[in-house]
N, CA, C and O atoms as a GROMACS GRO file, in nm:
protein
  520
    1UNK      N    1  10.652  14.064   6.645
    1UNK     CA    2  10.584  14.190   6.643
    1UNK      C    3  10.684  14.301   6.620
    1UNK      O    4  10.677  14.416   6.664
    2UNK      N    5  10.746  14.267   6.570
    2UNK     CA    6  10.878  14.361   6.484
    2UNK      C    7  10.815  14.489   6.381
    2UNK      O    8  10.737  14.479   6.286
    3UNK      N    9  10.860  14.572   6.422
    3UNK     CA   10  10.755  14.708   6.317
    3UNK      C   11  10.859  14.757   6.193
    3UNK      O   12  10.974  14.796   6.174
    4UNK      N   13  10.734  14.727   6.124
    4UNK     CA   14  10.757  14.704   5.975
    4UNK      C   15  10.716  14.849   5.889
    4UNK      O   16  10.615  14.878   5.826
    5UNK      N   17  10.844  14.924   5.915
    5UNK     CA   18  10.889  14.989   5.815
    5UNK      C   19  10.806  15.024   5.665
    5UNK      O   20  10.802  14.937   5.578
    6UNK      N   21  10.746  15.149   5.644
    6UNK     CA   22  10.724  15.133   5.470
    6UNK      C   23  10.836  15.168   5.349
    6UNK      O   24  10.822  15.165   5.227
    7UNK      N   25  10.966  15.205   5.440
    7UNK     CA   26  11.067  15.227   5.320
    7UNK      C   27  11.182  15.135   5.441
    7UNK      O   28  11.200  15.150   5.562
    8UNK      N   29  11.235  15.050   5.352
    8UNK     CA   30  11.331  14.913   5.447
    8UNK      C   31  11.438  15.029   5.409
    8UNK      O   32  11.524  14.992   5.328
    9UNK      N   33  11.444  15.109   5.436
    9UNK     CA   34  11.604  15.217   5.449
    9UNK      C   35  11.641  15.194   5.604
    9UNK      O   36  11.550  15.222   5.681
   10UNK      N   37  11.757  15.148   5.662
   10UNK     CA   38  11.755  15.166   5.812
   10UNK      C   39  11.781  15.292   5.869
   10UNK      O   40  11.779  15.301   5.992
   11UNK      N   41  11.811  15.408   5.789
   11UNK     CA   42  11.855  15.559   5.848
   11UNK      C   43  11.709  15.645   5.827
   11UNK      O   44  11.666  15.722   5.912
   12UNK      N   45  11.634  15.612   5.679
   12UNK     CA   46  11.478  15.688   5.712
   12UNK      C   47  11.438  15.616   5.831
   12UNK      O   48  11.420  15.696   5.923
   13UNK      N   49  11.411  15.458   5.873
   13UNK     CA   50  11.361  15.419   6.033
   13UNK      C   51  11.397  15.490   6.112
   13UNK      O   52  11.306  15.543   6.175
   14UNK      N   53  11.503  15.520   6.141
   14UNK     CA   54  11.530  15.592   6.257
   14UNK      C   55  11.513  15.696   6.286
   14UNK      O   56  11.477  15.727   6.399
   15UNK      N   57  11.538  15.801   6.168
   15UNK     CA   58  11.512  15.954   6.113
   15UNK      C   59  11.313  15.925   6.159
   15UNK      O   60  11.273  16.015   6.233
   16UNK      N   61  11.221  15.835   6.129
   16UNK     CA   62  11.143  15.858   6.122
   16UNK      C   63  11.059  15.865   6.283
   16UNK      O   64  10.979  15.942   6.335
   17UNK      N   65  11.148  15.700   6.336
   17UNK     CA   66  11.146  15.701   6.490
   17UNK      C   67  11.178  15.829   6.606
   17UNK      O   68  11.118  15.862   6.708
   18UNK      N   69  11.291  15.879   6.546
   18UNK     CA   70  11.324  16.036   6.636
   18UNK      C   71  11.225  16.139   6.587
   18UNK      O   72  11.193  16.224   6.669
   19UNK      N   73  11.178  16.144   6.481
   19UNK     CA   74  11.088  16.245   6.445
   19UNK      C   75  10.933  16.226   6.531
   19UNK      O   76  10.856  16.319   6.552
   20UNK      N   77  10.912  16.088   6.570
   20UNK     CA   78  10.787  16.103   6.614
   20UNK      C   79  10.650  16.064   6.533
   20UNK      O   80  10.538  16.105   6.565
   21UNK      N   81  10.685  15.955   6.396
   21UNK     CA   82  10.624  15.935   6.258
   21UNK      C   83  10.564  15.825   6.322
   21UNK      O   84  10.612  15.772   6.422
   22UNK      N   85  10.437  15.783   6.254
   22UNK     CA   86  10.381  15.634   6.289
   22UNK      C   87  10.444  15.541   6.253
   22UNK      O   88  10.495  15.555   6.141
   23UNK      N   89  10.474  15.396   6.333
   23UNK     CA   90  10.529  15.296   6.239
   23UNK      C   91  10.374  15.206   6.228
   23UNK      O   92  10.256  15.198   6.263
   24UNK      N   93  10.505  15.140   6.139
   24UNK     CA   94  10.367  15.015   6.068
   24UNK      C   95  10.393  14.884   6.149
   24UNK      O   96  10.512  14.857   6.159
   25UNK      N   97  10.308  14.799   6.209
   25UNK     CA   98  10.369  14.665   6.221
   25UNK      C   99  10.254  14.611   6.141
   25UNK      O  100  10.146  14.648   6.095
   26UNK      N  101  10.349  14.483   6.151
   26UNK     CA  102  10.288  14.327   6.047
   26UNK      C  103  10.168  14.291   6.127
   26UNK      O  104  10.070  14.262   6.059
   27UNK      N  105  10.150  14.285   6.273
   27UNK     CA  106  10.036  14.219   6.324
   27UNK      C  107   9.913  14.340   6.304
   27UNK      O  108   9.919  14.460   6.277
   28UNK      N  109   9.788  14.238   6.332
   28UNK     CA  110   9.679  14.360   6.324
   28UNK      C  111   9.694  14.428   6.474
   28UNK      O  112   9.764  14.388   6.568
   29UNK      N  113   9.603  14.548   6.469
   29UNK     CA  114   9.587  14.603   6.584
   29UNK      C  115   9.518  14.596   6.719
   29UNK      O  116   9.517  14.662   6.823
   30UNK      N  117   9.439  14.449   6.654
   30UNK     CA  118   9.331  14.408   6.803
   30UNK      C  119   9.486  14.307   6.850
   30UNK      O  120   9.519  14.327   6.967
   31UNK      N  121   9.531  14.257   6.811
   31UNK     CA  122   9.649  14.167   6.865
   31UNK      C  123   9.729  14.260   6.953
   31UNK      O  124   9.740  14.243   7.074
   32UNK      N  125   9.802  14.392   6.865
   32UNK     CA  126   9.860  14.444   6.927
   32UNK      C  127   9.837  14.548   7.110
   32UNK      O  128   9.906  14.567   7.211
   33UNK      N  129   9.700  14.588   7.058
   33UNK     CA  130   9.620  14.642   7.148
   33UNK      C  131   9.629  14.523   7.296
   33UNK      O  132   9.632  14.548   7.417
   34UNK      N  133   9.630  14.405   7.230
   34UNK     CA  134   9.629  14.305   7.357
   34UNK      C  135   9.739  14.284   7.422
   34UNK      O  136   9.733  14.236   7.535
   35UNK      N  137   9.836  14.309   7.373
   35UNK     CA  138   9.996  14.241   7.350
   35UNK      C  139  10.035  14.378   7.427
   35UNK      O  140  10.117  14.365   7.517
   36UNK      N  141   9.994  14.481   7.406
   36UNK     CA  142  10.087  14.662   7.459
   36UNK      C  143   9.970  14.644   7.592
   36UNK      O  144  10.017  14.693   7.694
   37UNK      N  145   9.860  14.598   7.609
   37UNK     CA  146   9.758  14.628   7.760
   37UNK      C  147   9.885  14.526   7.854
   37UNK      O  148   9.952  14.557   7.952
   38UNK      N  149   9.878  14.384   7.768
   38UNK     CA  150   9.952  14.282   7.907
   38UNK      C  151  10.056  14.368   7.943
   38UNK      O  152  10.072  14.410   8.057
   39UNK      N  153  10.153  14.402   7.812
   39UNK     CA  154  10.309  14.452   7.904
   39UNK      C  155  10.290  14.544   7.959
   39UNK      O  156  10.375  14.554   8.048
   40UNK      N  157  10.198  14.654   7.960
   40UNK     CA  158  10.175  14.765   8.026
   40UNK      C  159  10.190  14.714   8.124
   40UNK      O  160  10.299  14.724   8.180
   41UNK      N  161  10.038  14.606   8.206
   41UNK     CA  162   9.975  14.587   8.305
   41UNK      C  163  10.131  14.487   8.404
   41UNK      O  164  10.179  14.501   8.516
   42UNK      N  165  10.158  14.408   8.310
   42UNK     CA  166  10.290  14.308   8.332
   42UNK      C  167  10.418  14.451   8.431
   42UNK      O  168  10.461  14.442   8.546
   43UNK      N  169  10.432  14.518   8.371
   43UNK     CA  170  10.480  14.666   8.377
   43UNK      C  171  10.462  14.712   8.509
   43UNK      O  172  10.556  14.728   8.587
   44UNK      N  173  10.323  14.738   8.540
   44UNK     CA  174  10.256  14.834   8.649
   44UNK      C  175  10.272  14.698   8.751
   44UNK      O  176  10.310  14.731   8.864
   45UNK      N  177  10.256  14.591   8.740
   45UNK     CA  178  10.265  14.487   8.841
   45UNK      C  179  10.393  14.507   8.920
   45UNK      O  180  10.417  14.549   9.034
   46UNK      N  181  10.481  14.455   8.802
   46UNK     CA  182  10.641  14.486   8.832
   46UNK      C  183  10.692  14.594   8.916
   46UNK      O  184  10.781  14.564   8.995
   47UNK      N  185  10.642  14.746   8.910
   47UNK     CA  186  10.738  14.883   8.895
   47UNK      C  187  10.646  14.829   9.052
   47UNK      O  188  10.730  14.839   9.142
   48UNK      N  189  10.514  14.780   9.111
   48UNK     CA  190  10.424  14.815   9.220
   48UNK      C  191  10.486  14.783   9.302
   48UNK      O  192  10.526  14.857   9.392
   49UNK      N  193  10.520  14.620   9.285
   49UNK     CA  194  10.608  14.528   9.375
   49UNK      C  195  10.752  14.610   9.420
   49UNK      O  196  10.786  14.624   9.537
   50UNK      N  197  10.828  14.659   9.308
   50UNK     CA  198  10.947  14.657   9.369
   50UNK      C  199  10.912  14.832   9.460
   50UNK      O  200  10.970  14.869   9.562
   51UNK      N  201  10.826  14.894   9.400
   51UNK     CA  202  10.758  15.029   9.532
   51UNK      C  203  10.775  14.940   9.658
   51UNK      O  204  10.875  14.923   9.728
   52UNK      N  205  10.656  14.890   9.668
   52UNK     CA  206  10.636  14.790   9.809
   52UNK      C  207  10.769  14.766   9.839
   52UNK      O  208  10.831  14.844   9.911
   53UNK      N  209  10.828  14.650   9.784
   53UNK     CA  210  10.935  14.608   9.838
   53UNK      C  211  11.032  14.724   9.881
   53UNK      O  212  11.094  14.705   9.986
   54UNK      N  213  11.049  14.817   9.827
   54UNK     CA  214  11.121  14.934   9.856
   54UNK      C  215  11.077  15.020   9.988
   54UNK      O  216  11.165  15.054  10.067
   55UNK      N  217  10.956  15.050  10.010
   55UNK     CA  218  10.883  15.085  10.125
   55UNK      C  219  10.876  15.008  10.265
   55UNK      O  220  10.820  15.053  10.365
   56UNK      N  221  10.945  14.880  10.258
   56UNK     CA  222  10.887  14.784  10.315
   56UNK      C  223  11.010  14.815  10.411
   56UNK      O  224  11.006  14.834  10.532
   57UNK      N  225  11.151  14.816  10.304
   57UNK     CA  226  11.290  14.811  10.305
   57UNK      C  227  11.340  14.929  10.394
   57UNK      O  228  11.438  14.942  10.467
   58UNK      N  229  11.238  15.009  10.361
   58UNK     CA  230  11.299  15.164  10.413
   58UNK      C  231  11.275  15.177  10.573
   58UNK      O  232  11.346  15.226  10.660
   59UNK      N  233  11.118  15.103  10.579
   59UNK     CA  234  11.052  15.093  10.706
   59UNK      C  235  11.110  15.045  10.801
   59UNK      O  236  11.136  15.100  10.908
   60UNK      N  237  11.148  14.882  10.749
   60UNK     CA  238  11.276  14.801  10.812
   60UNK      C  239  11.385  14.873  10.871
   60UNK      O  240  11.399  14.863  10.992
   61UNK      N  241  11.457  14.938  10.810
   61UNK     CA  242  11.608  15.049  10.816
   61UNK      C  243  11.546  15.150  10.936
   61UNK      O  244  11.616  15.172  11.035
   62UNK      N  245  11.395  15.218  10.922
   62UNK     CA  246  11.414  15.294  11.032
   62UNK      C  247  11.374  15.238  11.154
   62UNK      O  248  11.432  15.276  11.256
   63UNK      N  249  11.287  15.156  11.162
   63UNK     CA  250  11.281  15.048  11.271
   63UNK      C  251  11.360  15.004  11.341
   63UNK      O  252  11.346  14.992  11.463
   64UNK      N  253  11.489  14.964  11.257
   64UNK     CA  254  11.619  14.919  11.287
   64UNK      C  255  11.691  15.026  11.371
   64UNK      O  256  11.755  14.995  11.472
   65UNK      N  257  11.680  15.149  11.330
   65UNK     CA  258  11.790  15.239  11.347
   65UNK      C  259  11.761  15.286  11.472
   65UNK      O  260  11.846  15.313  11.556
   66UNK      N  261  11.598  15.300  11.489
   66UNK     CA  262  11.600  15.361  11.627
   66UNK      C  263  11.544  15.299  11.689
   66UNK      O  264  11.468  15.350  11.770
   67UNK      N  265  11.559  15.109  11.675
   67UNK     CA  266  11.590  15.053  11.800
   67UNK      C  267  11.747  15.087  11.796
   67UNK      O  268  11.771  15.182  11.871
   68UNK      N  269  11.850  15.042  11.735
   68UNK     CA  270  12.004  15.062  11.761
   68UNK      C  271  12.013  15.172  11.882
   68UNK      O  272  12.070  15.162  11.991
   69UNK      N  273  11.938  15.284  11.828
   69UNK     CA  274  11.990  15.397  11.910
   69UNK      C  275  11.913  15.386  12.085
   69UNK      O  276  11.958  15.420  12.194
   70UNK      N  277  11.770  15.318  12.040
   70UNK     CA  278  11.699  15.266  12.185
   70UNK      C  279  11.866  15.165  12.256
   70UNK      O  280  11.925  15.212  12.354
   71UNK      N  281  11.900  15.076  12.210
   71UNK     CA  282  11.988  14.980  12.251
   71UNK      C  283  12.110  15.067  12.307
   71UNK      O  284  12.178  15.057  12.410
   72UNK      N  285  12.112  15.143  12.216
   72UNK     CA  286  12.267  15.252  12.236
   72UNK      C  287  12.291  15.330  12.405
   72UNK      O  288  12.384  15.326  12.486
   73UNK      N  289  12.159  15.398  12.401
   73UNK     CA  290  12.160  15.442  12.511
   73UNK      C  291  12.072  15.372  12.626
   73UNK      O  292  12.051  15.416  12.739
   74UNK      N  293  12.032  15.271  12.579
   74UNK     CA  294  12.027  15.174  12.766
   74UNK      C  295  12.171  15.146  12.759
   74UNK      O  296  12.227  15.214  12.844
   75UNK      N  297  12.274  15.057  12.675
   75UNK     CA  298  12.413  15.050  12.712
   75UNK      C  299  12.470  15.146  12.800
   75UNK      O  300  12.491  15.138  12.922
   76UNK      N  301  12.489  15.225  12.730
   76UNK     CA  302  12.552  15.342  12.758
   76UNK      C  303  12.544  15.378  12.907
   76UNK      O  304  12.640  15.409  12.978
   77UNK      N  305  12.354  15.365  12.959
   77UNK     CA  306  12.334  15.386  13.119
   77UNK      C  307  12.368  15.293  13.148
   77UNK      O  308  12.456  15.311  13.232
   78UNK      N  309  12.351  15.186  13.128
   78UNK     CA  310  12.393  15.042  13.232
   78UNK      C  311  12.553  15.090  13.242
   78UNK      O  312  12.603  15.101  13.354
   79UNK      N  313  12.624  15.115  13.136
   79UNK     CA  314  12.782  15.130  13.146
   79UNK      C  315  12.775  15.203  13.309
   79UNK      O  316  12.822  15.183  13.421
   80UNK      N  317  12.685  15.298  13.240
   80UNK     CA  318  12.716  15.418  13.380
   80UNK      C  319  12.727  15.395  13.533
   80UNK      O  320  12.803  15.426  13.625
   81UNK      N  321  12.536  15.278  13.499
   81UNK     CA  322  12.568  15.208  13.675
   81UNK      C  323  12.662  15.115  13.689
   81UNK      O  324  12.710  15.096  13.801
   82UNK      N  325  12.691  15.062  13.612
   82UNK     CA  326  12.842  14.947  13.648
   82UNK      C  327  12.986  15.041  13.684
   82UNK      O  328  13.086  15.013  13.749
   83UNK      N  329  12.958  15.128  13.633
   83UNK     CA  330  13.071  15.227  13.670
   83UNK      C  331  13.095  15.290  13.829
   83UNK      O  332  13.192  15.299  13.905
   84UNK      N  333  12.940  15.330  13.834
   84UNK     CA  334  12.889  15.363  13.939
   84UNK      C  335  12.899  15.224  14.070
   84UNK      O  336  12.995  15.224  14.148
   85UNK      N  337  12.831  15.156  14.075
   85UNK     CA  338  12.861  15.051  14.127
   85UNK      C  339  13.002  14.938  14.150
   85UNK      O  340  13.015  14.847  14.232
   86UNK      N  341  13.070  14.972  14.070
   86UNK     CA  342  13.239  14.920  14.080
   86UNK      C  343  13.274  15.015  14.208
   86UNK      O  344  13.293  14.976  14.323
   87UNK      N  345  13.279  15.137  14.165
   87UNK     CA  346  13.336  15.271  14.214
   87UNK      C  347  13.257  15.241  14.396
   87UNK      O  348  13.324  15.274  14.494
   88UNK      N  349  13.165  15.200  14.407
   88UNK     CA  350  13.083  15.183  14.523
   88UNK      C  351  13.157  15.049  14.629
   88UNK      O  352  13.185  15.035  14.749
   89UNK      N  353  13.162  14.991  14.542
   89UNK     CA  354  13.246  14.831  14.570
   89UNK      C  355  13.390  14.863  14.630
   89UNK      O  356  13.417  14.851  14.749
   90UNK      N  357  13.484  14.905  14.528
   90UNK     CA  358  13.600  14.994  14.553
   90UNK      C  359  13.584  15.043  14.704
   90UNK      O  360  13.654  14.996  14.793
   91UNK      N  361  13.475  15.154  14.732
   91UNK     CA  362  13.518  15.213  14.801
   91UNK      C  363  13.476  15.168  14.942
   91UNK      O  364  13.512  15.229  15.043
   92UNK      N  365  13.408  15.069  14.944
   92UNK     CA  366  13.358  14.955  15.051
   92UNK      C  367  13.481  14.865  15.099
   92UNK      O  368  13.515  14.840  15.214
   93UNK      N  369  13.528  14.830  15.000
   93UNK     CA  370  13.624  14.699  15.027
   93UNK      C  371  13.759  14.772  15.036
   93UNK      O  372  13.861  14.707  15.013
   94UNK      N  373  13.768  14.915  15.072
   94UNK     CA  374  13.886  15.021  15.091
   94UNK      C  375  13.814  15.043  15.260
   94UNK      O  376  13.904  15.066  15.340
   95UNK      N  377  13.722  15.040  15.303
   95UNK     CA  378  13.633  15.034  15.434
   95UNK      C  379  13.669  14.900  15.526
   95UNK      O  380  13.704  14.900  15.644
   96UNK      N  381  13.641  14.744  15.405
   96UNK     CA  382  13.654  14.662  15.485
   96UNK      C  383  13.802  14.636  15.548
   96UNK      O  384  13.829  14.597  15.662
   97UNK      N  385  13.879  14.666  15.452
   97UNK     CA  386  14.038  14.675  15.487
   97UNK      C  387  14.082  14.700  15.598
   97UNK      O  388  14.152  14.640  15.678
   98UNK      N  389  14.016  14.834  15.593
   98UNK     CA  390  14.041  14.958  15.707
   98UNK      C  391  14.006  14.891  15.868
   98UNK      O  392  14.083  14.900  15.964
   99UNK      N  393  13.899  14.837  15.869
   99UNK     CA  394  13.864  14.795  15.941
   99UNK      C  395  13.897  14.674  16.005
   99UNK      O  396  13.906  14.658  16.127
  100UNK      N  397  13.920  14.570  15.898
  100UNK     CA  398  14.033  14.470  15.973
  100UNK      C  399  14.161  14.488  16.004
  100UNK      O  400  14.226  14.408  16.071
  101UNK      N  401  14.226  14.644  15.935
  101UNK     CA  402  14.347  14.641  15.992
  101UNK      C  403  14.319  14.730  16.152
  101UNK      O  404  14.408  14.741  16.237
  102UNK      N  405  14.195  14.780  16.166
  102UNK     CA  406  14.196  14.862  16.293
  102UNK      C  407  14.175  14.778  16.384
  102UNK      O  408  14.218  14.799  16.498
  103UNK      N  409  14.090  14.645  16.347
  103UNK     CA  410  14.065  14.532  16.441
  103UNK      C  411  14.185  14.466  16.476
  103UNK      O  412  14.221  14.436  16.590
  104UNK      N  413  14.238  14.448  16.380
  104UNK     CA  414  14.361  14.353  16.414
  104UNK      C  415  14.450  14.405  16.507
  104UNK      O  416  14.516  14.337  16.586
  105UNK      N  417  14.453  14.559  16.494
  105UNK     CA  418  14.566  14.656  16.581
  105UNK      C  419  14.475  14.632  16.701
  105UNK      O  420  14.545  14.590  16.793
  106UNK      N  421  14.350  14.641  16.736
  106UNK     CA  422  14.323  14.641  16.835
  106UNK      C  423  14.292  14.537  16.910
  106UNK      O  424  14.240  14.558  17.019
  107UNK      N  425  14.319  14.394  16.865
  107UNK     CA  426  14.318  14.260  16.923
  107UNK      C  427  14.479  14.220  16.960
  107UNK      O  428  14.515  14.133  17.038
  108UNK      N  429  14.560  14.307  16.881
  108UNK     CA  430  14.675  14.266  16.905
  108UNK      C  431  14.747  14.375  17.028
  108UNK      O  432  14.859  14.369  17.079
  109UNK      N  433  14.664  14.450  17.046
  109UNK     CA  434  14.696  14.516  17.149
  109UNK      C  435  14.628  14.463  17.247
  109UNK      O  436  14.696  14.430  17.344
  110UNK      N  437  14.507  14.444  17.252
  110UNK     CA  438  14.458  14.352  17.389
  110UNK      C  439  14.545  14.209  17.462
  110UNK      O  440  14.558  14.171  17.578
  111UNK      N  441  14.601  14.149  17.312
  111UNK     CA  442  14.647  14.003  17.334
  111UNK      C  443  14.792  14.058  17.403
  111UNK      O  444  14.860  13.968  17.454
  112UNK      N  445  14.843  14.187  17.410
  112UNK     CA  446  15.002  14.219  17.427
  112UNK      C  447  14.956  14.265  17.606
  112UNK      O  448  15.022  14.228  17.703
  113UNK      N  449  14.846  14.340  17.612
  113UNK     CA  450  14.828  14.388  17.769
  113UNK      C  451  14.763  14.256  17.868
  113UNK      O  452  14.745  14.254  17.990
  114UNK      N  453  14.734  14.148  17.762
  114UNK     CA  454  14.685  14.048  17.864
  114UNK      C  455  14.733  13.893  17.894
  114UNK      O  456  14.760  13.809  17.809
  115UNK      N  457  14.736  13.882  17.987
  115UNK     CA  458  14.632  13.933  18.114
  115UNK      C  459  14.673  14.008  18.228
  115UNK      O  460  14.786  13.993  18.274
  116UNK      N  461  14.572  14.104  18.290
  116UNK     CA  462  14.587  14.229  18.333
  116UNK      C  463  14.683  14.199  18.446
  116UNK      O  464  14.726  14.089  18.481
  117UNK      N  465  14.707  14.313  18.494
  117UNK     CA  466  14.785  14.336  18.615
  117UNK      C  467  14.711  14.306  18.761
  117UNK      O  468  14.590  14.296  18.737
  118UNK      N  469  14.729  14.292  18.864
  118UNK     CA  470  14.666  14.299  18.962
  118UNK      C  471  14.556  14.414  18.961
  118UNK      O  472  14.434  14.405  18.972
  119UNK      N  473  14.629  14.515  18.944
  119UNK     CA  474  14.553  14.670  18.939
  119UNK      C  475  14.452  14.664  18.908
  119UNK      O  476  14.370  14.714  18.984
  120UNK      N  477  14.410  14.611  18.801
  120UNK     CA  478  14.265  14.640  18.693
  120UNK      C  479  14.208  14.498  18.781
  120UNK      O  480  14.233  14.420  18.873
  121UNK      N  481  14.103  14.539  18.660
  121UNK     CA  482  13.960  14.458  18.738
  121UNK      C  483  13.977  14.336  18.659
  121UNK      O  484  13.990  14.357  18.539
  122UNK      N  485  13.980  14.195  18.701
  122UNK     CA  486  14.036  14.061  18.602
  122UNK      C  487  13.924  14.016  18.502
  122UNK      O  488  13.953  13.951  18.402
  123UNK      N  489  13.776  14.057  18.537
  123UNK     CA  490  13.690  14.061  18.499
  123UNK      C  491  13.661  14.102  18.359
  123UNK      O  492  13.612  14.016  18.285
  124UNK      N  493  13.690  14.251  18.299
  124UNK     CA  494  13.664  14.318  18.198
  124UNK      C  495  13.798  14.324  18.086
  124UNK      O  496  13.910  14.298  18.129
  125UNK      N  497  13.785  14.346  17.997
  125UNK     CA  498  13.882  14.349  17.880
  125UNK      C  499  13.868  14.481  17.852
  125UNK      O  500  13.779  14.566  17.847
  126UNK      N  501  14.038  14.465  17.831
  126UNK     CA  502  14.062  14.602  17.777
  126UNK      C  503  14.019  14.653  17.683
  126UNK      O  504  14.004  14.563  17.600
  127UNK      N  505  13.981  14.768  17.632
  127UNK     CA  506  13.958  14.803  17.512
  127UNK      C  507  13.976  14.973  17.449
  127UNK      O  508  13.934  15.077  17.498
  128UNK      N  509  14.037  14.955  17.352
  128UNK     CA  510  14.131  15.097  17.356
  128UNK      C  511  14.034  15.178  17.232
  128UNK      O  512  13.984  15.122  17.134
  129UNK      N  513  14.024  15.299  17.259
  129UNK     CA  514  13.989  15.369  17.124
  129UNK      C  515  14.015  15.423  17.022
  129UNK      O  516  14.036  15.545  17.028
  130UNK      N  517  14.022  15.363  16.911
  130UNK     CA  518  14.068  15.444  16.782
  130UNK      C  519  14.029  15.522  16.718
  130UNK      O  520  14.096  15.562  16.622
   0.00000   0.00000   0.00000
């Protein structure tokens, strides 16, 4: 379906093509009429699909993006309570320390005054305040 020229010059074809001139082809025109509807339609199928697919693509990307950013900032808080909660831990187990070294001072002071003197009562244990 090659269009067939009425002067085989290849510079009038072209001169005639940029001008906007009718060409001629060899097939008749109910053929051609059939042949220019498919590729059209072949055409509009094609350009529809890759729309869709393109729309589909875009939808995907923002879906994507603001879950990322949903994901971003639960991280971000969890960071915070783990931060928070270390810092809590820390300052507990800076408590428990404290406390076995106050116990220990104060068992080792009981174990150094005992056992009592006549004086005191043999009954009760000492116990000192810190």
């Amino acid at each position: 379906m090659v269009p067939s020229p009425t002067n085989h010059d290849a510079t009038s074809t072209t001169e005639a093509i940029a001008v906007g001139q009718d060409t001629h082809y060899k097939s008749p025109p109910r053929k051609l009429v059939l042949f220019f509807a498919k590729s059209r339609d072949a055409w509009k199928t094609k350009c529809l699909a890759a729309k869709t697919a393109v729309k589909r693509l875009k939808n995907t990307v923002r879906f994507l993006e603001s879950s990322q950013e949903h994901w971003k900032s639960r991280v971000k808080a969890l960071e915070r309570e783990l931060a928070q909660l270390q810092a809590r831990e820390r300052d507990r187990e800076g408590e428990i320390a404290l406390l076995k070294k106050r116990w220990l001072h104060t068992t080792q002071r009981e174990q150094s005054v005992w056992p009592p003197s006549s004086r005191r009562f043999p009954h009760t244990p000492l116990r000192w305040a810190t």
